[in-house]
Every structure is written in structure tokens, then in C-alpha cells.
N, C-alpha and C positions, 0 to 999 in steps of 0.2 A: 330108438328101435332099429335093430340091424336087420330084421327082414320083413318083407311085409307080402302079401296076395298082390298079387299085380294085377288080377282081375277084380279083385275085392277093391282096390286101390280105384280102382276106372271107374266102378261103378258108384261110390262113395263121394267121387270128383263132379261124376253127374246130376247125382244128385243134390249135390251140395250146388252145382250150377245152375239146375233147374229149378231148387228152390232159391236162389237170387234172382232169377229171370221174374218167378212167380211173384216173390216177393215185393219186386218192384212192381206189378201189375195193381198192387194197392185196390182192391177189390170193393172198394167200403164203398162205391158211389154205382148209380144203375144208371142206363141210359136217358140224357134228359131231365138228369137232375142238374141244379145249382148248385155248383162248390163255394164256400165261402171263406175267402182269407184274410185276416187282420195282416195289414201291412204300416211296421212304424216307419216312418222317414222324416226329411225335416221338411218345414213348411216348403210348398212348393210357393212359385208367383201365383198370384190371383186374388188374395184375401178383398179388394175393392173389387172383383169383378163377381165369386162365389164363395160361398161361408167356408169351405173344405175341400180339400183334392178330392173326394168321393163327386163332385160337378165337373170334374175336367173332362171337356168333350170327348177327348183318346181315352179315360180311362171308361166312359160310359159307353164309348163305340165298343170296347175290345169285352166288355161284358153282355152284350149284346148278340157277340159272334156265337157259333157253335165252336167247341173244342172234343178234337179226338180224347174219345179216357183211354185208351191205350187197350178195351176190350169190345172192338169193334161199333162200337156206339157215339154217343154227342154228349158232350155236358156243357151250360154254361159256368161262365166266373162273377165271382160278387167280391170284390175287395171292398174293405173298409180300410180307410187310412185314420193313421194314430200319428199326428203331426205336433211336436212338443213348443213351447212358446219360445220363440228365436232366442239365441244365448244363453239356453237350457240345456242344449241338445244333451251334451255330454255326459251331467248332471242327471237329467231325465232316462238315456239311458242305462245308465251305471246303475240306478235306481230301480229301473223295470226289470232286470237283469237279476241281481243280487235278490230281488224278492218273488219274482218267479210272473209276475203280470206282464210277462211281453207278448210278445204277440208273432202268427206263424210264421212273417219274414221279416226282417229286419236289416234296416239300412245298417250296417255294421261300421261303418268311418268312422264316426265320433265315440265308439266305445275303442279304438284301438290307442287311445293315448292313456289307459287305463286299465286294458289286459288285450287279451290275444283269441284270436279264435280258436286256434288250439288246444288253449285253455276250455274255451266253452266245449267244445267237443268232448272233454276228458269228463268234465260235471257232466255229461247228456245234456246239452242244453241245443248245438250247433248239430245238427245232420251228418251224414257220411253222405255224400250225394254224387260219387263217384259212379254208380252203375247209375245212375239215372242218365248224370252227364254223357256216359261211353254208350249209352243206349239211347237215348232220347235226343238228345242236344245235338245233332251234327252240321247245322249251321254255326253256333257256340264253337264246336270242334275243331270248324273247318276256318274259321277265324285264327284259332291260336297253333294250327298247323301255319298258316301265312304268316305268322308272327311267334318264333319262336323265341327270341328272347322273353317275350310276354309270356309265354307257355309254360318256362320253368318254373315261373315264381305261383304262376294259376292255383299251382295244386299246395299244399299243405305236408309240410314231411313229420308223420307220426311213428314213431319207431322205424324208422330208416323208411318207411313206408309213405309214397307219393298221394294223396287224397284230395280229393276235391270236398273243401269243408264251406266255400263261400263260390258266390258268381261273381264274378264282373263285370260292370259298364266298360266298354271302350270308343274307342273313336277309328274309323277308317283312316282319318289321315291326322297329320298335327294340328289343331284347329288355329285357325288365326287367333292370334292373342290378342285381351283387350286394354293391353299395355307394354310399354317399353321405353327406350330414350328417345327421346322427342328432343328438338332444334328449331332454334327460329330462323325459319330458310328466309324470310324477308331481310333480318339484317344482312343476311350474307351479302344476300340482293342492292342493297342500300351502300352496306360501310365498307362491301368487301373489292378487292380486283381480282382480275386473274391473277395465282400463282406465277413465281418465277418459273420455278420449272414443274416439270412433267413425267410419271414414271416412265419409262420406256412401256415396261407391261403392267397394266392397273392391276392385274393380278397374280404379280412377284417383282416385288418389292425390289429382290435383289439384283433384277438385271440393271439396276441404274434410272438415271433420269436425263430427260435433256431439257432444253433450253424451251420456255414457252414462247414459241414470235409473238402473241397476245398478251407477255408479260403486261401487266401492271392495269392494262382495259378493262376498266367497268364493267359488270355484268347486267345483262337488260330480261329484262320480260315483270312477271306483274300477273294482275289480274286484265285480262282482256272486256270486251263490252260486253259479255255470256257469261262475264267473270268464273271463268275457268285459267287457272293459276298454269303456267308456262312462266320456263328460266332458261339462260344459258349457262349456269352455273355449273364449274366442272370443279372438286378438287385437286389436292396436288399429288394425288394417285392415277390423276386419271379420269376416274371417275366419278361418273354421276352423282352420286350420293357417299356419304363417308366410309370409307374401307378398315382405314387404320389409321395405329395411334397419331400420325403426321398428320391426319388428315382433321384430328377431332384436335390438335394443335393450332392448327392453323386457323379452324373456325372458334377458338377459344378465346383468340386472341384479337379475332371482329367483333365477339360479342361484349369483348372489352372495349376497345375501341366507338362499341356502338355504344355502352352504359356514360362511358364517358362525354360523348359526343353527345347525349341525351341529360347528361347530367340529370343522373336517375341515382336518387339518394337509396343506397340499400341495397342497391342490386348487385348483382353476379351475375361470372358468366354460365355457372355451374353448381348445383347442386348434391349434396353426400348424404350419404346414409350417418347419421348418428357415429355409430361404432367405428367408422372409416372405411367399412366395406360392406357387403351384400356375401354373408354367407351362402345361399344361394349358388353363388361363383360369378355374380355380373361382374364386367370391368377385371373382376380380376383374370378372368380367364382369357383377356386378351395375353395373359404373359404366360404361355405354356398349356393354356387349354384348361387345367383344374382351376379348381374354386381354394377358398381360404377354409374352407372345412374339412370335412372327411367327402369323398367322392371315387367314381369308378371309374377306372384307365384300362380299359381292355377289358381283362378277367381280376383283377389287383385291386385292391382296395386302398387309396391313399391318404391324408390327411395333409392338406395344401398348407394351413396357416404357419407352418414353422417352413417350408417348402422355398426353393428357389427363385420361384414364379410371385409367392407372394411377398417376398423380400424386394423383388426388383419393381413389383406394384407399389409399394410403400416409397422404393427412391422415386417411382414418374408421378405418385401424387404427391409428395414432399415439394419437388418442383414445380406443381402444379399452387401449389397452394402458397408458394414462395413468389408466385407471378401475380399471384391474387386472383387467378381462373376460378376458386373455390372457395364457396361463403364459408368465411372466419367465424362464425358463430354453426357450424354444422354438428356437433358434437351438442351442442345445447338441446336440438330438437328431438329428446328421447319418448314425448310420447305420440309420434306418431308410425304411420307402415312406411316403407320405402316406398308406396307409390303416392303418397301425401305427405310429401318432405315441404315444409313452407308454403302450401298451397298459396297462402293470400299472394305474396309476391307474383308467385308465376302465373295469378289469375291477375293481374296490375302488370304484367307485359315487363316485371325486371328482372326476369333469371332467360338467361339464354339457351341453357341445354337443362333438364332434367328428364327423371322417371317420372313418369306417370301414365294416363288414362289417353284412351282413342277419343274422349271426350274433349279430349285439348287440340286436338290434332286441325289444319287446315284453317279456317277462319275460326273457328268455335269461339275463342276468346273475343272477338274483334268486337268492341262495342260500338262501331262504328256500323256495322251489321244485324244489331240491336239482341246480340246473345243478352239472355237474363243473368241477373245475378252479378254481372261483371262492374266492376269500379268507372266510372267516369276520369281516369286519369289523362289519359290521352295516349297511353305507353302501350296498349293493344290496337290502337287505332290503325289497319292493315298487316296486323299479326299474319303468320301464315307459317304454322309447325308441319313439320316432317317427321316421321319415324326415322330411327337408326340403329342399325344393326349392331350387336357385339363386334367394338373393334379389333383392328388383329395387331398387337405390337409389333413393330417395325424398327423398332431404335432402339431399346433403352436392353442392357444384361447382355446377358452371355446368349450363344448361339441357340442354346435348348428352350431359350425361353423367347426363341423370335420366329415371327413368320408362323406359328402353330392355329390350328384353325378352333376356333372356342367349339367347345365340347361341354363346359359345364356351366348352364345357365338356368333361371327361372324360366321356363317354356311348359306351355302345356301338355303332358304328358297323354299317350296313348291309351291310359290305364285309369279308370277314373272311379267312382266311388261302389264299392263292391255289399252285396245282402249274404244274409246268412238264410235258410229255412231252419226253424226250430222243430225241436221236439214236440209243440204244441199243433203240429202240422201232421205227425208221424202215421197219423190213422186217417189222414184224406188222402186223396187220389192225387199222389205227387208226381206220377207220370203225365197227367194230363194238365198237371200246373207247369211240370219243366217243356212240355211239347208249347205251351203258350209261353212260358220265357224263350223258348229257343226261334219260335217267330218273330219274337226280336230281334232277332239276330238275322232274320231275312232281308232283302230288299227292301218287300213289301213292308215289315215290322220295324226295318229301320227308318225309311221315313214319315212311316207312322209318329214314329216319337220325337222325329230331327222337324219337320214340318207341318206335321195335323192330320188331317184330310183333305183327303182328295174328294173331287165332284161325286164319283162315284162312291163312297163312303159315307161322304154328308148325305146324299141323297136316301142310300138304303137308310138312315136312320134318324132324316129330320133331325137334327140336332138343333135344339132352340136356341141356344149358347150361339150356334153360328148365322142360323136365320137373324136372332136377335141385333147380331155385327154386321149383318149384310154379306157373306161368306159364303153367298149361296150357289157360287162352283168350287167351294172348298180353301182352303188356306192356302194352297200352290196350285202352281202346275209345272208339267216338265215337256223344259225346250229344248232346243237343239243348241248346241253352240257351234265355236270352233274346237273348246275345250271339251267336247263331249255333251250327252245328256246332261243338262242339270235344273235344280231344282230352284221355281223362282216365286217368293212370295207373295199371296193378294198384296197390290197397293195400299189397301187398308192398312195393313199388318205392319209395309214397310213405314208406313209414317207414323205408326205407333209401335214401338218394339215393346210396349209393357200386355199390350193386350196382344200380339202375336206369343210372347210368352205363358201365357194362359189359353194357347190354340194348340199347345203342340204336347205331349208325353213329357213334359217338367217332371224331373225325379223320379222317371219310371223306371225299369229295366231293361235292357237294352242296347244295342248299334245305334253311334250317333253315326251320320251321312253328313262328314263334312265335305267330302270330294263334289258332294251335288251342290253345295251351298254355291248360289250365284251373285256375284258381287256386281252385276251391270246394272244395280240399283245405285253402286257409290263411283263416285270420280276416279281416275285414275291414278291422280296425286297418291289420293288414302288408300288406294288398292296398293301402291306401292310400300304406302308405309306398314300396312298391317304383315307385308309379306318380309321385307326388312326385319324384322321383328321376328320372325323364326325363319332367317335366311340359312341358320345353320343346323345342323342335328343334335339332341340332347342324347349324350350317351352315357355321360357322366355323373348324373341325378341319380340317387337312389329309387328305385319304386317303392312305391308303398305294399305291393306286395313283398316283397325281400325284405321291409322292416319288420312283416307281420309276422315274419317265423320266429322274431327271437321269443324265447321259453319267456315266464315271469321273471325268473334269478337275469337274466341276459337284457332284458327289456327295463328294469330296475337298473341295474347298474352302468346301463349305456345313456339312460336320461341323466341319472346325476353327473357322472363327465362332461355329458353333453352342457350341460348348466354350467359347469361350474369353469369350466373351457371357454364358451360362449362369454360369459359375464368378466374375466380377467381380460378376454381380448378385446372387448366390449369400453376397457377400461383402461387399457393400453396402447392398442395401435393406434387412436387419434394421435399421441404424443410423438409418435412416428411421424406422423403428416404435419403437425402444426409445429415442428422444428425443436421439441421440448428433448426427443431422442434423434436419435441420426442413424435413419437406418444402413447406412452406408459404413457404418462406424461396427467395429467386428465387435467389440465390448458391450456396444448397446445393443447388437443382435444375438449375441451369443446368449446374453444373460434374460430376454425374452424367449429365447426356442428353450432354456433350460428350465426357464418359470411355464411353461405351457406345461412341458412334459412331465413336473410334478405334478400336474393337474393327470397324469394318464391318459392322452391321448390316444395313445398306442394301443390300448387296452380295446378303447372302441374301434378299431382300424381291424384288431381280430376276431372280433366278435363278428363285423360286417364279411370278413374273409373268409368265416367259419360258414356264414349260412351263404353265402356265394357256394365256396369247394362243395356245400353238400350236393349242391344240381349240377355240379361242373365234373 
């Protein structure tokens, strides 16, 4: 069209904006009525405390409130939850989806390994919920303004066109995680001395080291009479706890010393993932910051495994596994996860450093302290684990791949499991359903679902559930620290974590309030360790909203490389570490980066590049 009424044009504009305004007013509901929404998600905790999420105290409080409909009036809320039988989910989704029985919102996670919401969108199945969000939402809004890298993935690109087709859970800050490398600080304690020397700066490696005057002196502390664990243990960075790779050397080499000196049949001082690394990026990312898989460098999308970083990880665990620091049968243990590598051993006190669980952490294992479950050997008898943080290579390759600070690890992401509204929702009052998800995203609404109730909460609604636990000034309260307000849990709650799990908004929608979480319930030791554990920032992870954009043709063809990538490396890099290849040897590296890349690696590296440039 080469000409048009520029008045006719204005008024055509407005009313097309007016009828969006209207349209989102969703009219269908009168003052003081009950809205009622099926919501599927996976089983939330509680199944021993109430037969279904439809009993959770938050979700019976927040149906209880009045909510604005958005046409000067109150409505309540009545969710039903549709909860599938654990290790169904995906199945169960795909299922409800494909034949049309789903329900108005939907935890959406576990159908993304099986299509896209995009795709739903294009059937009519997924909302457009982009004026609701720009109209209704401005706590939601004013979250992903504070976070914008989070913000460009939020929306949905439909014909070059930005949309909000899903909500997301996030988190205010990185939560502590409820695993990582863990070490047994007691032998350090035991079989280690002080370092010869010392770095000049515990944090740059490269200005040198000097001589320790406490070379070679025992290190002393222990449990005290209040048995609370104090050490003077330094390593040979300097620091307190282990920095880099010299330092995860040197205590490799105690835990050696200590197996030995235990004559502990079996044991190590180190445990491996199966395949020889942690696609992920653990450990490898000590050597240049990426991972052994595909991952993000800035705005760039890489693929580590043929990469300089993961060539020089391959020589320092060759040598590692040539000293005997790493169990010789590690490639054998294929059906377990990385954070259950050999359990029994490391629950029997003979592996000195792995992955695993906060559950191992400090005494937990000591049977000597009458932990359950544990072996009667004698090899945990004054156990005492630490956390440790991704180390930072220090030694080993060329200059690009030393002193870099890890960027690419397992950590809990900002971003956490995201709903769809459906079509089966399109004729109730969805402004008054997004004004109550976007009080989630309040203060108020996020410790709603991060902690429970509060006194005053419990109180306006007698909640039996919590009269029944004795709850009866609510699940927290908020104190003052030095660290600011924060939030700190009934006693009850803290000595049962399965029944404060069933107090609080489990698998609701939502701001989680980790900044408020108050840790002067636990020791300092394991305050340290959880914090180790994401001492550095994840930048290099994919989100899952960035995988969600690929089309069906993009999201097909990136899984089979994926696979078939995954499974040759899966099957060759051991041969790297246990001396069969030599990764030092240009013959034997060359003709693994050659055999990856007929797998097409490169292929997925563009696809991931392609849905980055689009918001870039």
C-alpha cells in the first residue's frame, strides 16, 4: 500500500489498541466469584504429610485471599493440581498434550525434551501472554529489567517477533548448591605438613612464591570440647581452602599417603566421572574457563571438547591418573550420575576428594557419631569433609589456558522451571490470574513460596496443616542480621527439612528469596563449604530458555549430534587418561578432534549462535 489516511490510520491504531486493552480485561467473571484453574506440575514434597498439592498450606492460603479481576471488583482462586506419577512426567505430558486433556497451566519443563513451546503456540495450544505480561506483571517485569541477560531469552521469537509464550520461576540470587567437590580436611589434618613454600599472592599465582619458615610443621586443630571443627591448615597458595590446580596436587598426594598409611584396600584418592569428564564443564574448566562440550564465551558460542583447554585437561589428568590420585576402575562405573560415583567407598571413609552431596559434608559420615546407614569399618571414624571450589589451573599448557577464572560449571542457574497458560484458560479472567502470579514476584509473594507463612498469615486462616506441626507463629520470621533482614525458619522446620518442605509454595510459581535464606542455623565450617561451591559465576551454561527457541527441524537435529558426540567422547577420552592414547602425542589428538568433527559438532555450535545473534 503506497498511500494510506493518516487520520483513518490513527484511528484504526486505536482501536485496535483499545480493543487489546479490552480484551485482556477478560470479562467472563463478576465480582466475588471463584476462578478455577487446573494446574499440571510434578509431584510436589508431601505425599506422607497430604494426599495432593491441592492441601498445601500456601496454596490454600493464596485461594483464600481476594484477587483484583482487573474490573474494579475481588475474585477468588481454586487451583486443582494434576500431579503425574514420578518418572512419568515427560511421558505423561506428551501424552496430555498430543490428545488435548491438559489442563489451564502447565509446568512446561519436561515436555521441552520433546517439542518447543513455539510449536504449541503455532497448534493454539500455548497463550500469547505478552499484553498481559506489559500490562499486568510489573513485579515479573521489573525482575527481568534487573536481569537482563535473563530478559532476552524470557520472551519467544515468532516471526522475528519478541512474545511472551511461558512464565518463569527465578531465583534472586544463586542459591547455594546442594553439591560439589568435597575433601577430607581430617587427613590433611593428620598425614599432611605445612607446604614448602607459599605463593607470594594467594590470588596470582604468578607473582611467585617464597619460602614457608613453617616448612614441613604439622598442622593442629580438630574437633574441640563443643565439637566445633577449627584448623590451621593453609595450602600452598596461601590459602585457606584450595584455590588451584597446585593446591588440589598437593592435597592428592596426602590422601595418598593417608590410603596408604591406612592401608585401606580399594581406595583412592580421587574419584571420575565415567566418560573422563563432566560435560557440564567441572574440572575442565579449570584450564581456560569452558567446558568439554558446546558452551558460552561472551556473546560466541564454543565447543570445548576438541578445544585447547580440554587437550591440556586430558595431559593433567593423564598424570594424575599415572600417580595413581585417580581410581583405575573409573570408566567401569557407567550407571551411575556424577554426584553418585562409587558411593559405598566414599560412604567407608576411602576416597579422599569427590563429587557429591551437602549430605557428606563435615561429620555426616563419622560413625563414630552414630550417622545411620554408615559401614562400621573404622575409615570414617573422625571423618570431617569440606567443600571446594572449581579449581583454577596454574601449571599445566600454554598461557591461554592458565590463571582463567571457571566460567563453565554445574551451578544453579538464576532461571528455573518455566508454565505455559493454555488455550483451555482463554475464556477465564486471565488478568486476574497473571495480577496473582505477578504477587509472586513480590516481597510479600516471594516469601510466601521461599518460606510459608508468616504469624500473621497463619493466623487470618487457621491453617490446620500448621496448628497440626505446632507452627503456630508461622514457618519463619524476619530478623535482623549484619547481613541485612533475613529470613529464619521455625525450629521445627529446621530439624525436619522434609516437613518444612511441605510448609512452603513447592512447585508453585514464583520468586524464590534466596538472599533472605538464613544460614546461623548451620556451622560456619559448611557455611563455608556451600559458599565454595558457587564461589564463582556461571556464564557459560546454556539456559534453558535459549535452548527452548530452537524450531522442531533445529531441536531434532542438535539432540542427534548431541548423542552421538556425547557417546564417541563418552568412549574415548578415558583412553586419554588411562594411558591407552597420549594426549600429548599430535597423532593421537589430531585423529580424535578429526573423529569428533565427523560427528558435526560444528553444526550444533551454529545453531546455538544462530538463536543467541537473534536477541543480540
Amino acid at each position: 500500500m503506497s498511500f494510506v489516511n493518516k487520520k483513518a490510520l490513527v484511528f484504526v491504531l486505536a482501536f485496535l489498541v483499545l480493543g487489546t486493552a479490552v480484551g485482556c480485561q477478560a470479562t467472563t467473571s463478576e465480582s466475588g466469584d471463584t476462578l478455577n484453574f487446573s494446574y499440571w506440575t510434578t509431584a510436589a514434597a508431601g505425599s506422607q504429610y497430604y494426599p495432593t498439592s491441592n492441601d498445601n498450606p500456601v496454596f490454600k492460603y493464596l485461594e483464600s485471599r481476594d484477587w483484583d479481576d482487573g474490573n474494579g471488583g475481588t475474585v477468588k482462586m481454586d487451583f486443582d493440581f494434576v500431579t503425574p506419577i514420578s518418572g512419568s512426567e515427560t511421558s505423561n505430558i506428551v501424552t496430555l498434550l498430543s490428545t488435548g486433556e491438559y489442563t489451564d497451566i502447565v509446568n512446561i519443563s519436561y515436555y521441552l525434551s520433546a517439542g518447543s513451546v513455539p510449536q504449541l503456540y503455532e497448534e493454539g495450544i500455548a497463550l500469547d501472554l505478552t499484553e498481559y505480561v506489559q500490562n499486568y506483571m510489573p513485579n515479573y517485569l521489573a525482575y527481568l529489567d534487573a536481569h537482563p541477560n535473563l530478559a532476552k531469552t524470557a520472551t519467544n521469537m515468532v516471526n522475528g517477533e519478541a512474545k511472551y509464550l511461558q512464565l518463569y520461576n527465578y531465583e534472586d540470587v544463586t542459591p547455594e548448591m546442594w553439591g560439589g567437590y568435597s575433601y577430607r580436611r581430617d587427613w590433611i589434618l593428620e598425614y599432611g605438613v605445612q607446604p614448602a613454600t607459599l605463593m607470594t599472592d594467594p590470588s596470582d599465582p604468578t607473582q611467585g612464591t617464597y619460602a614457608n619458615p613453617n616448612a614441613g610443621q604439622p598442622f593442629t586443630g580438630g574437633y574441640d570440647a563443643e565439637d566445633v571443627w577449627s584448623d590451621d591448615i593453609v595450602f600452598p597458595s596461601g590459602n585457606l581452602n584450595p584455590v588451584y590446580i597446585s593446591d588440589w596436587e598437593w592435597m592428592l598426594q596426602i590422601f595418598e599417603d593417608a590410603i596408604d598409611a591406612q592401608n585401606i584396600i580399594g581406595g583412592y584418592p580421587m574419584s571420575l566421572y565415567y566418560p573422563g569428564y563432566l560435560e557440564l564443564g567441572n574440572l575442565v574448566c579449570a584450564f581456560g574457563g569452558g567446558g568439554g562440550s558446546w558452551y558460552l564465551d561472551d556473546d560466541t558460542v564454543k565447543f570445548g571438547g576438541t578445544g585447547n583447554g580440554f587437550r591440556t585437561y586430558l595431559e593433567c589428568m593423564s598424570g594424575w591418573y599415572d600417580n595413581g590420585w585417580i581410581d583405575e576402575a573409573f570408566a567401569e562405573h557407567t550407571d551411575v550420575m556424577f554426584y553418585e560415583i562409587d558411593l559405598a567407598k566414599i560412604y567407608q571413609g576411602k576416597v579422599g576428594l569427590w563429587y557429591g552431596t551437602s549430605a557428606a559434608l563435615e561429620d555426616r559420615l563419622d560413625v563414630s557419631n552414630g550417622q545411620p546407614n554408615s559401614p562400621t569399618n573404622g575409615y570414617t571414624n573422625g571423618i570431617f569433609a569440606m567443600g571446594a571450589r572449581q579449581p583454577i589451573n596454574d601449571k599445566y599448557g600454554s598461557e591461554d589456558v592458565k590463571n582463567v577464572t571457571p566460567f563453565t560449571y554445574y551451578q544453579t542457574s538464576l532461571e528455573n522451571t518455566s508454565i505455559i497458560i493454555t488455550d483451555k484458560a482463554e475464556e477465564k479472567n486471565l488478568v486476574a490470574l497473571c495480577k496473582m502470579l505477578d504477587f509472586m514476584y513480590s516481597e510479600e509473594g516471594g516469601l510466601l513460596k521461599t518460606y510459608g507463612l508468616n504469624k500473621e498469615q497463619y493466623e487470618s486462616v487457621q491453617d490446620e496443616f500448621y496448628t497440626a506441626h505446632g507452627l503456630l507463629n508461622g514457618s519463619y520470621v524476619l530478623i535482623e542480621t549484619e547481613a541485612g533482614i533475613k529470613a529464619k525458619s521455625d525450629d521445627i522446620l529446621v530439624a525436619d527439612d522434609n516437613l518444612r518442605q511441605v510448609c512452603i509454595g513447592h512447585r508453585f510459581f514464583g520468586l524464590s528469596l534466596n538472599a533472605n535464606k538464613y544460614l546461623g542455623d548451620f556451622t560456619d565450617s559448611y557455611i563455608t563449604s556451600v559458599h565454595e561451591w558457587v564461589a564463582y559465576e556461571v556464564t557459560g551454561a546454556f539456559l534453558g530458555s535459549l535452548e527452548a527457541q530452537m524450531n522442531a527441524e533445529q531441536s531434532e537435529e542438535y539432540g542427534k549430534i548431541e548423542i552421538n558426540v556425547r557417546d564417541f567422547m563418552a568412549r574415548n577420552v578415558p583412553n586419554f587418561i588411562m594411558g591407552i592414547k597420549d594426549p600429548e602425542n599430535d597423532a593421537d589428538w589430531n585423529a580424535f578432534v578429526n573423529a569428533v568433527n565427523k560427528y558435526k559438532a560444528s553444526t550444533n555450535t551454529e545453531i546455538m549462535q544462530s538463536l543467541l545473534d537473534q536477541y543480540n
